[in-house]
C-alpha positions in Angstrom: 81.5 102.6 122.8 84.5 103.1 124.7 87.8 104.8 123.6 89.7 101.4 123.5 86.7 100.7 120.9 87.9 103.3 118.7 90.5 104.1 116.4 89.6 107.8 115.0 87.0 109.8 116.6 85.6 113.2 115.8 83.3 115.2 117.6 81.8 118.6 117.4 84.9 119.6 114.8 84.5 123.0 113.3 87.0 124.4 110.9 87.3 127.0 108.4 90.2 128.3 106.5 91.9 131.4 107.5 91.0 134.1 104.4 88.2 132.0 103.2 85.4 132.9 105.9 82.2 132.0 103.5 83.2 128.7 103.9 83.6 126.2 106.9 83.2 122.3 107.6 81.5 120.7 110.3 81.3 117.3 111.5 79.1 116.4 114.2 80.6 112.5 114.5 82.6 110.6 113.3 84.2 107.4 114.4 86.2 104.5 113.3 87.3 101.1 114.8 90.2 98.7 114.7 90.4 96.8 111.8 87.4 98.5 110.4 87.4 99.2 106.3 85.6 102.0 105.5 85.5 103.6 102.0 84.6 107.7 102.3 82.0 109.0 98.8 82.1 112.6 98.2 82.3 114.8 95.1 85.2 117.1 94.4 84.8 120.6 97.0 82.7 118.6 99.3 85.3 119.3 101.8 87.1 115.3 101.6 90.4 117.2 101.4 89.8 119.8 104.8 88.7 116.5 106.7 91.8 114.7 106.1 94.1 117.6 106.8 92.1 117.5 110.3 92.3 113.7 110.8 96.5 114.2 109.7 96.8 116.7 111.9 98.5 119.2 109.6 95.4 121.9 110.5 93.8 121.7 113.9 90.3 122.1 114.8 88.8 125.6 116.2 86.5 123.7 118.2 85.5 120.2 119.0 87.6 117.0 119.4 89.8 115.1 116.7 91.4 112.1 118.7 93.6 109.2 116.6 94.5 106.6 117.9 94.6 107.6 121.3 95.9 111.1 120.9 94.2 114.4 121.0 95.5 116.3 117.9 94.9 119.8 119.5 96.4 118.8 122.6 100.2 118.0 121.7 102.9 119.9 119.7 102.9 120.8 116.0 106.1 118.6 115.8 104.4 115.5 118.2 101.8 115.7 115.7 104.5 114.9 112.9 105.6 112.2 114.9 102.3 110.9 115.6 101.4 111.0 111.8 104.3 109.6 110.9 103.5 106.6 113.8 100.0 105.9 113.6 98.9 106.7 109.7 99.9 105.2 106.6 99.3 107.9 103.5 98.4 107.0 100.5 98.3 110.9 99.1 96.5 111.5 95.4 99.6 112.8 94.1 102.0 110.0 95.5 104.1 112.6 96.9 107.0 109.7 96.0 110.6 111.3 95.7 111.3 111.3 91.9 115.3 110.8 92.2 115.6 108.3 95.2 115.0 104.6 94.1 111.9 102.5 94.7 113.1 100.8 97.6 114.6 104.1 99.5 111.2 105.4 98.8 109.3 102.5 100.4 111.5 102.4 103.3 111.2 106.1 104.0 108.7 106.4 106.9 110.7 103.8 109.2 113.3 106.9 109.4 110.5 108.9 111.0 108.8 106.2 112.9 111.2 104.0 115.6 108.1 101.9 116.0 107.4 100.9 112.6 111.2 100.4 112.0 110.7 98.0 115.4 108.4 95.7 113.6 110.5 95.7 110.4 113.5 93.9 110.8 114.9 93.3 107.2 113.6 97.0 105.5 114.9 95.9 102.2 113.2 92.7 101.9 109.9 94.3 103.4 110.0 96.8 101.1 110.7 93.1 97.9 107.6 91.5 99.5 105.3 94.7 99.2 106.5 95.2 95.6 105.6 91.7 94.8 102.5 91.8 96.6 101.3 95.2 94.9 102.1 93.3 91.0 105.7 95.2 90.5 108.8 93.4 89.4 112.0 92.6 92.2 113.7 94.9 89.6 111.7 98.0 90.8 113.4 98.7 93.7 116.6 100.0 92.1 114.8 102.0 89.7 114.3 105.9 90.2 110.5 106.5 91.7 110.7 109.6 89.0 110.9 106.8 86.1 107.7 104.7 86.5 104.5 105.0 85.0 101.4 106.6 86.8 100.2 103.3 87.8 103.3 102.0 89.2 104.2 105.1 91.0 100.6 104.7 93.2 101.3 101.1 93.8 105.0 102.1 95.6 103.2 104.8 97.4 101.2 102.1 98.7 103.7 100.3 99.7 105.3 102.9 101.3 102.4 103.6 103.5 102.0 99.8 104.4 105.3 98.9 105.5 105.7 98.6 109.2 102.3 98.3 109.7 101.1 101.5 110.8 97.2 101.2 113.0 95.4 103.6 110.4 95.8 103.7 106.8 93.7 106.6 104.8 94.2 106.5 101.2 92.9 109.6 98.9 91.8 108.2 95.7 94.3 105.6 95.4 93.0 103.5 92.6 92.2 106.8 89.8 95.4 105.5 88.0 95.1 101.9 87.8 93.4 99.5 85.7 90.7 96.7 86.7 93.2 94.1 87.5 95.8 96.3 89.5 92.8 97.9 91.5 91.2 94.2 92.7 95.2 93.2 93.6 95.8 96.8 95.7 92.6 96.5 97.9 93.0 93.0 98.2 96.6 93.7 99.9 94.9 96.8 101.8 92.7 94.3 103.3 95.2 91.3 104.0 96.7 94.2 106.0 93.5 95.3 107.9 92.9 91.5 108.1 96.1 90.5 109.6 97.3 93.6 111.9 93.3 94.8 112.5 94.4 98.1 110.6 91.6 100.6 110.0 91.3 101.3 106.2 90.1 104.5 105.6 89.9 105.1 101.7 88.5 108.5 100.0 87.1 107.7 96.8 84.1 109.1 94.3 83.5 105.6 92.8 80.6 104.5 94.0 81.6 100.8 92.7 84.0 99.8 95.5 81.5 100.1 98.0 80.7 96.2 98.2 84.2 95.5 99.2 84.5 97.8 102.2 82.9 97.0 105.9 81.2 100.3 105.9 80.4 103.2 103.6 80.0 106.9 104.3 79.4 110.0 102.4 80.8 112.9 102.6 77.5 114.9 103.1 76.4 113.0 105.8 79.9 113.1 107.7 80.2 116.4 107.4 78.3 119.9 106.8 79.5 123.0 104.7 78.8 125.9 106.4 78.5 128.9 104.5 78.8 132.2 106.4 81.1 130.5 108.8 82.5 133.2 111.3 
């Protein structure tokens, strides 16, 4: 497999967090490709969380490679990393991570601020930002409301939608459907994969609900991506 084969590789990564030496990750390979869904199984303190932060960017490797989309993480700047993030990977974080006082639509919209590319392939924001609403089960109405105001449920759908717009090459979602109900979980992956579908976006989705795995291309878990190493130097 050649690099323009893959989307996210890692090889021979090694990390442990600074203070917390009894415990390190390793991941021998791993490796994604265009348009690929894959849905990522582990148990809380598998380590789901320290592989993310590597595949971000937002902790580098001690040793082996973490390349996305192209880019060496441990080869460029901390703030050519931000840029890169803010470029290449939509973020569906657990905790939404939504601003609570800007509206819905402000919200949606905020990544094409960071990202000249993905405000390139958007050219009307605001109506972007209507069709992904309507598309994700949330009234026209939502966009003027504060983020801060919805309910759990409606708050993980705009954080969707905020990591969708402008069609971003990776999308990694961490636990994105814990909050919603049966219906609102079959319409978010089905617009997750309209998206890898249509723009060959990599879907990488962290999840411990076994259940989903018919729907995605490929499933992984956690302990055979990646090996806790106790006693890590």
């Amino acid at each position: 497999m050649n690099d323009q084969d893959t989307i996210l590789s890692l090889s021979d990564v090694r990390y442990s967090w600074p203070g917390r030496a009894s415990f390190g990750l390793h991941v021998p390979q791993l490796t994604l490709t265009p348009g690929e869904t894959v849905l990522l199984l582990g148990e809380s303190g598998s380590g789901k969380s320290t592989l993310l932060s590597l595949i971000y960017g937002t902790i580098v490797a001690q040793s082996g490679a973490v390349t996305v989309a192209g880019t060496d993480i441990a080869a460029v700047s901390p703030s050519q990393r931000d840029r890169h993030r803010a470029e290449k990977i939509g973020l569906i974080f657990q905790q939404f991570n939504l601003l609570p006082f800007a509206s819905v639509r402000d919200n949606i919209t905020l990544p094409l601020q960071f990202a000249p590319d993905r405000r390139r392939r958007v050219p009307a924001p605001g109506a972007e930002a209507r069709r992904l609403c309507n598309a994700l089960g949330l009234p026209p109405q939502v966009l003027d409301t504060r983020a801060g105001a919805l309910s759990v449920g409606q708050q993980q759908r705009v954080a969707a939608a905020r990591a969708l717009i402008g069609t971003p090459p990776i999308i990694i979602a961490d636990e994105p459907t814990s909050s919603l109900d049966a219906a609102t979980q079959t319409a978010f992956l089905d617009v997750l994969f309209q998206q890898s579908q249509a723009h060959n976006t990599t879907v990488l989705m962290v999840s411990h609900d076994a259940r989903l795995s018919p729907q995605f291309d490929r499933v992984l878990h956690m302990a055979d991506v990646a090996q806790s190493v106790r006693g890590a130097p």
